[in-house]
N, CA, C and O atoms as CSV, one atom per row, in Angstrom:
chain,resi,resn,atom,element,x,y,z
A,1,UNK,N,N,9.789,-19.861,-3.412
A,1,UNK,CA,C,9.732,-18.561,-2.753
A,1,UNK,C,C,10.638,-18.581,-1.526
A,1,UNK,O,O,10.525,-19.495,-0.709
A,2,UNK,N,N,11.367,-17.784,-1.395
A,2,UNK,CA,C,12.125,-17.095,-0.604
A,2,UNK,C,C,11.437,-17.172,1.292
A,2,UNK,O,O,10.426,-16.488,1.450
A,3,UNK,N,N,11.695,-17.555,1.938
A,3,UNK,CA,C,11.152,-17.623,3.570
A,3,UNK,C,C,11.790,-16.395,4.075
A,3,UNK,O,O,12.834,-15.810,3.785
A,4,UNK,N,N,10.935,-16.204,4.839
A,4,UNK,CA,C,10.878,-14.565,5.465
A,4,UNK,C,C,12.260,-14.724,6.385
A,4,UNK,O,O,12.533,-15.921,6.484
A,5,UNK,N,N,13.153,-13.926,7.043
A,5,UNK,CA,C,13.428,-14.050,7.456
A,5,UNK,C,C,13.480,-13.540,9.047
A,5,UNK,O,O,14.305,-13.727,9.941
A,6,UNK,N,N,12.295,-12.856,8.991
A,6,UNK,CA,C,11.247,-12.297,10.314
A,6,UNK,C,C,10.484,-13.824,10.948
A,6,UNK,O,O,10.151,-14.082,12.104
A,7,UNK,N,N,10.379,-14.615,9.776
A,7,UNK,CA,C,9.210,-15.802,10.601
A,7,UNK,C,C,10.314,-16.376,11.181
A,7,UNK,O,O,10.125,-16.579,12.380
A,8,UNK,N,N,11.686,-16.805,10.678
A,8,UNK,CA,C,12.616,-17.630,11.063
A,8,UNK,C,C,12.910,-16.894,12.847
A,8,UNK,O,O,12.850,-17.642,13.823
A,9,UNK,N,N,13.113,-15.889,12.947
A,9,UNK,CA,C,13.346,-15.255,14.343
A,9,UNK,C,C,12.109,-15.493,15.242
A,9,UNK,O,O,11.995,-16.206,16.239
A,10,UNK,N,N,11.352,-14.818,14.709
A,10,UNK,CA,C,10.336,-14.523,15.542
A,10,UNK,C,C,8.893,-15.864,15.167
A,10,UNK,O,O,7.868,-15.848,15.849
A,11,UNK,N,N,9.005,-16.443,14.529
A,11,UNK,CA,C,8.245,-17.343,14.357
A,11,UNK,C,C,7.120,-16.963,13.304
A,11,UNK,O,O,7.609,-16.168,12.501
A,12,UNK,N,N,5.894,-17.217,13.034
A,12,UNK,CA,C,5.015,-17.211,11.788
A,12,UNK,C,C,4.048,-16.500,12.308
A,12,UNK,O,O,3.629,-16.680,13.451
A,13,UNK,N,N,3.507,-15.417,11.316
A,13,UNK,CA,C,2.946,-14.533,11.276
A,13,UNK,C,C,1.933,-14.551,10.884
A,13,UNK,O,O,2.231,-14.843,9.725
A,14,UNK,N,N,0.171,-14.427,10.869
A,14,UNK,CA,C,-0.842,-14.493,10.329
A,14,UNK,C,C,-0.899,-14.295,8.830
A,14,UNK,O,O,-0.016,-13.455,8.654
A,15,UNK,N,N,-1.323,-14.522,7.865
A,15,UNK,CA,C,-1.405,-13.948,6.157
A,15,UNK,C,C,-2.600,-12.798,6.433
A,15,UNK,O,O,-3.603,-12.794,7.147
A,16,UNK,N,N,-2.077,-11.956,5.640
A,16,UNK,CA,C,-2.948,-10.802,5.521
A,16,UNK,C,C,-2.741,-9.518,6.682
A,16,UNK,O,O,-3.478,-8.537,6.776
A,17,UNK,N,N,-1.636,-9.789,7.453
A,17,UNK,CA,C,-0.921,-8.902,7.976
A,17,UNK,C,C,-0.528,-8.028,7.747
A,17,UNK,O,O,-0.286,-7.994,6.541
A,18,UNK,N,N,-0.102,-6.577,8.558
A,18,UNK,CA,C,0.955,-5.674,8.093
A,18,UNK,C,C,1.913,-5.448,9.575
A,18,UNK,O,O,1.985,-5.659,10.786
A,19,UNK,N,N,2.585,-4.814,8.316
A,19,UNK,CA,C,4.025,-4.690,9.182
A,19,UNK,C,C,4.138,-2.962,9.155
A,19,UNK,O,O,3.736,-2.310,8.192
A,20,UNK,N,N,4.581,-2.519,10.032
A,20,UNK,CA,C,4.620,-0.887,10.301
A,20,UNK,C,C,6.402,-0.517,10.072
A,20,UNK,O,O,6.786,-1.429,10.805
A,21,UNK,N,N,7.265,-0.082,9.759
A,21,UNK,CA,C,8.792,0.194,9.463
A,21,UNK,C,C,9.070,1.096,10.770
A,21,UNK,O,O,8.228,1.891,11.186
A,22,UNK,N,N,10.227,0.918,11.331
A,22,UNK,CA,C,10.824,2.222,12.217
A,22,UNK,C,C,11.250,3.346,11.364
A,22,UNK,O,O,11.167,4.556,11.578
A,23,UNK,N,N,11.805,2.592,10.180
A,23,UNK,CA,C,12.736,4.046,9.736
A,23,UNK,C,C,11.904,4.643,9.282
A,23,UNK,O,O,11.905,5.762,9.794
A,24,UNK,N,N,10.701,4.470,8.151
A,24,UNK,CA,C,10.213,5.468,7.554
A,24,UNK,C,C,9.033,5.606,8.066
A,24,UNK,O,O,8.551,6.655,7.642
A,25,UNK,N,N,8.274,5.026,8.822
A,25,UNK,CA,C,7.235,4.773,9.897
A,25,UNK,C,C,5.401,4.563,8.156
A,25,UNK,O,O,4.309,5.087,7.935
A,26,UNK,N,N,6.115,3.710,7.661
A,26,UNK,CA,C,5.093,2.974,6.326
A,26,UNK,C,C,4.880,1.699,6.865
A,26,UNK,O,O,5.451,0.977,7.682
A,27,UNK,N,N,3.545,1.624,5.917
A,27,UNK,CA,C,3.566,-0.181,6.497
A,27,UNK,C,C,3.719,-0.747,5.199
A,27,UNK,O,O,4.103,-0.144,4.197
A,28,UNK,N,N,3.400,-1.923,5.282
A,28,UNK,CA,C,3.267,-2.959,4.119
A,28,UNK,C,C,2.897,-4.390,4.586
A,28,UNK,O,O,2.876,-4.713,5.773
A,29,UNK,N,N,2.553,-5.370,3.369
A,29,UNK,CA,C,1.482,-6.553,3.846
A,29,UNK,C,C,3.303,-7.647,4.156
A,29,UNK,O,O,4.460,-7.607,3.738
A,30,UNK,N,N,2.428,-8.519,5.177
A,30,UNK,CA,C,3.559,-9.432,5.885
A,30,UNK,C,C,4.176,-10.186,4.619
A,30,UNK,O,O,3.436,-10.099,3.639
A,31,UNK,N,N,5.022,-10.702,4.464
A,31,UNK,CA,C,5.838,-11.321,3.387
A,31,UNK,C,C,6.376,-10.449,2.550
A,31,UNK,O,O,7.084,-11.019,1.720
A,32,UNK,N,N,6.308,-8.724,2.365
A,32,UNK,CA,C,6.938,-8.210,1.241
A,32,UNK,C,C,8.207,-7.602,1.791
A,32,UNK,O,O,8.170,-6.759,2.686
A,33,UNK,N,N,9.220,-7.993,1.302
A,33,UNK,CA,C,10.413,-7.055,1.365
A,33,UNK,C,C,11.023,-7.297,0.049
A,33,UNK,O,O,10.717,-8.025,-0.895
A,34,UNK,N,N,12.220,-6.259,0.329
A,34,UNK,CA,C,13.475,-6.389,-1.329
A,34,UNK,C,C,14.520,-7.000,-0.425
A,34,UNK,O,O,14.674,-7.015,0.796
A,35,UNK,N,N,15.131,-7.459,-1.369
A,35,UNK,CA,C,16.766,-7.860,-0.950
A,35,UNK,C,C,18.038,-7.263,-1.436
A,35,UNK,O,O,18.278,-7.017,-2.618
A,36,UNK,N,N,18.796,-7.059,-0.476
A,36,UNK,CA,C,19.415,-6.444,-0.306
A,36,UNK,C,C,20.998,-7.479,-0.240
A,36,UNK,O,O,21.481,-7.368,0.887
A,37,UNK,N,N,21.646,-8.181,-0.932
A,37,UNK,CA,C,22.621,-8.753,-0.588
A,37,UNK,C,C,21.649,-10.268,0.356
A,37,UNK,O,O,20.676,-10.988,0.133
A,38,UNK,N,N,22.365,-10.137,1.106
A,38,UNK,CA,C,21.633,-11.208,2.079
A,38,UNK,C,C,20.673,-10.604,2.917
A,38,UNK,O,O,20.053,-11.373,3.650
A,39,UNK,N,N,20.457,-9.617,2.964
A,39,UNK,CA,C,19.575,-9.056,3.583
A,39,UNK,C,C,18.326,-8.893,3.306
A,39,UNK,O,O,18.278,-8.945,2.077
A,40,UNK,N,N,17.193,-8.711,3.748
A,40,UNK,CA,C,15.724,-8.298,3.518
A,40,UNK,C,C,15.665,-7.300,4.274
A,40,UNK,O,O,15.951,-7.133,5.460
A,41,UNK,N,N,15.261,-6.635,3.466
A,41,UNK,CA,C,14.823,-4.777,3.531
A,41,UNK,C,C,13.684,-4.266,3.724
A,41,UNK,O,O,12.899,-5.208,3.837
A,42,UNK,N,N,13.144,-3.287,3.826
A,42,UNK,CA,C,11.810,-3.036,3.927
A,42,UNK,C,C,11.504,-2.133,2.607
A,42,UNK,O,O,12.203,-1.188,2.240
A,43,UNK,N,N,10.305,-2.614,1.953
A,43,UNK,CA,C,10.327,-3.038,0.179
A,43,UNK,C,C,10.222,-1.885,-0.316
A,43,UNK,O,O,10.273,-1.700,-1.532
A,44,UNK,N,N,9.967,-0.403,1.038
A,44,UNK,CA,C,10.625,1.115,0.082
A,44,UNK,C,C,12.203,1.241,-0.418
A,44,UNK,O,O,13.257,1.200,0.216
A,45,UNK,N,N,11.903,1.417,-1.864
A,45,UNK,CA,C,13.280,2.244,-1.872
A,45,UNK,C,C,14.191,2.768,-1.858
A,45,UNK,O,O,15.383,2.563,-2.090
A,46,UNK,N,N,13.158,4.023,-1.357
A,46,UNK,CA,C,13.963,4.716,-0.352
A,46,UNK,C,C,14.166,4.886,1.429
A,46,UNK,O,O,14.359,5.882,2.126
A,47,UNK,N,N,14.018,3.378,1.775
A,47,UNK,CA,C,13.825,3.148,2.778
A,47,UNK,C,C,15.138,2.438,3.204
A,47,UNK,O,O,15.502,1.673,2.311
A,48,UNK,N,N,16.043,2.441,4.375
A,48,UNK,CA,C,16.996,1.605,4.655
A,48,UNK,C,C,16.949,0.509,5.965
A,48,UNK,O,O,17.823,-0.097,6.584
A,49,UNK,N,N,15.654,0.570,6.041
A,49,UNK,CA,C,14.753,-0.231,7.247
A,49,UNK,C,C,15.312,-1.630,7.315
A,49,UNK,O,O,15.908,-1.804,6.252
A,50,UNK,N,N,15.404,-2.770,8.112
A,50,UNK,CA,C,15.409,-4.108,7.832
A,50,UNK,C,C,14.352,-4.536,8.371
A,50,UNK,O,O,13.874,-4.234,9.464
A,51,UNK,N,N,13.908,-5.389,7.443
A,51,UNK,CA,C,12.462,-6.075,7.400
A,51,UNK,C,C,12.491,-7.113,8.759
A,51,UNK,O,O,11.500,-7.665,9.238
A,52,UNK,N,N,13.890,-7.227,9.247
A,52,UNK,CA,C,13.141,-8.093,10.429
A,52,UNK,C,C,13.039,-7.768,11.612
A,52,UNK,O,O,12.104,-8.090,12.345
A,53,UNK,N,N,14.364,-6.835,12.037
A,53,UNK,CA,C,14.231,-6.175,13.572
A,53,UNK,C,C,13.782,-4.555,13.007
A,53,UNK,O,O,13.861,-3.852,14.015
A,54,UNK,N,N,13.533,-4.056,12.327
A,54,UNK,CA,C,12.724,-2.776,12.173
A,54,UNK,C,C,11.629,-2.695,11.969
A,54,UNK,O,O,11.260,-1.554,11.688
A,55,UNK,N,N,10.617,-3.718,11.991
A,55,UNK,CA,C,9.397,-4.148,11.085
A,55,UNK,C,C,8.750,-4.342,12.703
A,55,UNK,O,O,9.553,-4.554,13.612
A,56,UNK,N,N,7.563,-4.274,12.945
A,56,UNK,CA,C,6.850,-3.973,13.499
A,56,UNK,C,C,5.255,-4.551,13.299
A,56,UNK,O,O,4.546,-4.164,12.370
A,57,UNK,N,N,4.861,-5.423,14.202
A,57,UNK,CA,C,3.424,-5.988,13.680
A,57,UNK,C,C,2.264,-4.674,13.877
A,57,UNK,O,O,2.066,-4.312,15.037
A,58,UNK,N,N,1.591,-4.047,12.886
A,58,UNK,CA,C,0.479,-3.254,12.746
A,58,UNK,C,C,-0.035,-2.776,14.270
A,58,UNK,O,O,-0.014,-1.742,14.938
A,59,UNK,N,N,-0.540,-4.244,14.423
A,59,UNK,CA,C,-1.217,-4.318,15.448
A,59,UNK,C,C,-0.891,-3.838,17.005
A,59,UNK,O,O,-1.613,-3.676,17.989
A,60,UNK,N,N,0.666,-3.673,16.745
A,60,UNK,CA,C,1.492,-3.130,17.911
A,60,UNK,C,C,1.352,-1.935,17.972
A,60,UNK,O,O,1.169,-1.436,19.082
A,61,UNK,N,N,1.395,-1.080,16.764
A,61,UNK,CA,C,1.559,0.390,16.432
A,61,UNK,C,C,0.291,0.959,16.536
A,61,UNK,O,O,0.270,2.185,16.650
A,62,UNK,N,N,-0.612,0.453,16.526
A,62,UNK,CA,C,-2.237,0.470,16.716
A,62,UNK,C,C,-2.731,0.388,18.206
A,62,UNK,O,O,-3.690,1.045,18.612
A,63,UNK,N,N,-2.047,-0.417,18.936
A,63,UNK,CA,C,-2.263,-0.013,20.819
A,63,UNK,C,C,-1.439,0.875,21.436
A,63,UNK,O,O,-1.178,0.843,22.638
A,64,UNK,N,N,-0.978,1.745,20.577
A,64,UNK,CA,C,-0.234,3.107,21.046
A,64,UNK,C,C,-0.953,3.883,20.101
A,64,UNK,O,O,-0.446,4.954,20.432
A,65,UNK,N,N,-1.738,4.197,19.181
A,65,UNK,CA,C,-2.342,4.911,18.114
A,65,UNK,C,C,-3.795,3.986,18.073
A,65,UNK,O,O,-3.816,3.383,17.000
A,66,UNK,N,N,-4.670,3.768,18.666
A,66,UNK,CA,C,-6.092,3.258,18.367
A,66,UNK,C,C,-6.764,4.521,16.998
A,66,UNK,O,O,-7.842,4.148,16.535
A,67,UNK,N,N,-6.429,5.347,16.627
A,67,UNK,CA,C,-7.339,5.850,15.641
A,67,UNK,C,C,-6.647,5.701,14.737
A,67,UNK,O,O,-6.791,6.602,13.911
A,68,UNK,N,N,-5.774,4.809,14.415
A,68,UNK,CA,C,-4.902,4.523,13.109
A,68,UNK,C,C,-5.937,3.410,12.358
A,68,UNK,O,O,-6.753,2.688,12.930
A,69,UNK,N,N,-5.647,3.492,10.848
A,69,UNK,CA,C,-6.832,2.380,10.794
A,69,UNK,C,C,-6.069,1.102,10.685
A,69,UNK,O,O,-4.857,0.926,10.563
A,70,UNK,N,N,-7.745,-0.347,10.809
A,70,UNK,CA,C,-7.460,-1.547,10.850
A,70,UNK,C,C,-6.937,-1.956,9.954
A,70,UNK,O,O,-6.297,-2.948,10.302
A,71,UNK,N,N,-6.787,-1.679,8.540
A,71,UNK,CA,C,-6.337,-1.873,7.369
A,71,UNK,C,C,-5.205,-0.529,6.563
A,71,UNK,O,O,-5.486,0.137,5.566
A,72,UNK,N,N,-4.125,-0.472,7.263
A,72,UNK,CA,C,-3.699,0.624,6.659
A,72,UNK,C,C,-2.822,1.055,4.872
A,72,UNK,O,O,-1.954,0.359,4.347
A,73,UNK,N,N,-3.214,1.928,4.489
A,73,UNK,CA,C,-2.699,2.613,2.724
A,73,UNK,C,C,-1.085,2.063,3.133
A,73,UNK,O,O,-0.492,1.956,4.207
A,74,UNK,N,N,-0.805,1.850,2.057
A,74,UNK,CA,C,0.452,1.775,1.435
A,74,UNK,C,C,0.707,3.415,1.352
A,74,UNK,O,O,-0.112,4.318,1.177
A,75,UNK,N,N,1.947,3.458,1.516
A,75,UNK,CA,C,2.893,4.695,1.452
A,75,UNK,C,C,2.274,5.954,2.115
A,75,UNK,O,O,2.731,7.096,2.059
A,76,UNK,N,N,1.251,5.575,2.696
A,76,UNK,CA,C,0.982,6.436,3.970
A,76,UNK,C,C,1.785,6.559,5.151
A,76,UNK,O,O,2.130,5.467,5.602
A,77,UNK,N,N,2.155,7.487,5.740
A,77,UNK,CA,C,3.446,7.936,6.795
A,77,UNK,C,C,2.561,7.620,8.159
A,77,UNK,O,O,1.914,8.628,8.445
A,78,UNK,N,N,2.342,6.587,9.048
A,78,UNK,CA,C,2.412,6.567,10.179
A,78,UNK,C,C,2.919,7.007,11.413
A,78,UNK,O,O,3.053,6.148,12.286
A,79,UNK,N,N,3.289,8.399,11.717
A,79,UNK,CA,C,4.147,8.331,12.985
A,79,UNK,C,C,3.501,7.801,13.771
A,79,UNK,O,O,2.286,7.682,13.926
A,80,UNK,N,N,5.078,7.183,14.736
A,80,UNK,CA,C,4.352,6.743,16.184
A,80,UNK,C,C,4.456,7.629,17.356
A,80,UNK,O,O,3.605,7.683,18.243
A,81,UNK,N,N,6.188,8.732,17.289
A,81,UNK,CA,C,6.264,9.722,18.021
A,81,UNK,C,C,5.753,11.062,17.755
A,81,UNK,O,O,6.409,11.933,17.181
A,82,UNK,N,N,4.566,11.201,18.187
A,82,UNK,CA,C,4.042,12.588,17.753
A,82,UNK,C,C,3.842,13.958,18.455
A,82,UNK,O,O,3.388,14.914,17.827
């Protein structure tokens, strides 16, 4: 398996994590992205996010939003600027 290339920067991340996106403001569980060339993406689509400086620990986006939930849906739209 492929090593994140978010843990390599920023160091290792809990399992069972999520990650919140800037561009499309979705989350998803820590370790999933697509690749993109050499790149890791953020694993929408239609998303042009990079999984390592656009990605966002949950938990960050959650002490600016406390009524967001602890466990958040897939392909649910999070804004953070509202």
């Amino acid at each position: 398996m492929q090593q994140s290339h978010r843990e390599t920067v920023f160091g290792e991340t809990k399992s069972g994590s999520f990650l919140w996106c800037l561009h499309c403001e979705r989350t998803y569980e820590h370790g999933k992205w697509r690749n993109d060339g050499d790149l890791q993406m953020c694993p929408y689509a239609d998303c042009n996010g990079d999984a390592v400086i656009d990605a966002w620990d949950w938990e960050t986006v959650r002490t600016e939003h406390p009524k967001y939930p602890l466990t958040p849906t897939f392909r649910v739209h999070y804004p953070f600027y509202t």
